[in-house]
Steps between C-alpha positions, in 0.01 A plus 500: 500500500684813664172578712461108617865483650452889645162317664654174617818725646246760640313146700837394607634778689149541657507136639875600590365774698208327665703223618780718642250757699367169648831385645581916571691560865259523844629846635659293764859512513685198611681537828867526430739443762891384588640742191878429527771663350838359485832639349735221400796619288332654216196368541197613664222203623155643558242227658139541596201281595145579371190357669181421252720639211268465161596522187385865430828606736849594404812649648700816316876484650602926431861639594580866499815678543308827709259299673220706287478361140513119520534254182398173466758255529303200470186307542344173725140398402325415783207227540720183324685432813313225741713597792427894417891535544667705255851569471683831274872514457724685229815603486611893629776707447656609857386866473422620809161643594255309241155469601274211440179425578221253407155604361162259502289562205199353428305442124315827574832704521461602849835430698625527857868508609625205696861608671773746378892448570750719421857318462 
């Protein structure tokens, strides 16, 4: 019985994987453009359009102190949004000299950086 669920399990995560290599990202990267950054109070707005955004796509939001070693600070999955508008804001503490920046990552891993601001 132990050997006919390992099988059936073993089936399913192969169909899992043939199904997601068939929807797996073009190379292409969208074309991102308008990234705003706004400072209201203690908030910080980040907005960005993405032409031809697909599913495969999503956006790391990093800070760092030094402007060297950046954290993520948050997340926006890309390819859900029909207007390929997508909008980031959180809540900062008013330390001066933060850096944040936005990062596009595809399903493959590989990334590119978008914009950088230092505040």
């Amino acid at each position: 019985m132990k050997t006919i669920h390992s099988f059936i399990l073993a089936l399913a995560l192969i169909s899992f994987s043939i199904t997601a290599s068939a929807f797996s990202y073009t190379n292409k990267w969208p074309e991102v453009s308008s990234v705003k950054w706004e400072l209201k109070e203690n908030r910080l707005f980040i907005q960005w359009n993405a032409d031809s955004d697909e599913a495969g796509i999503f956006y790391i939001i990093e800070k760092s102190t030094d402007g060297k070693q950046y954290v993520q600070a948050g997340v926006v999955l890309g390819g859900f949004n029909h207007h390929n508008q997508y909008e980031f804001a959180f809540r900062i503490n008013h330390e001066a000299g933060i850096h944040y920046r936005v990062r596009q990552v595809n399903n493959n891993g590989e990334y590119r950086l978008l914009d950088t601001k230092a505040f």
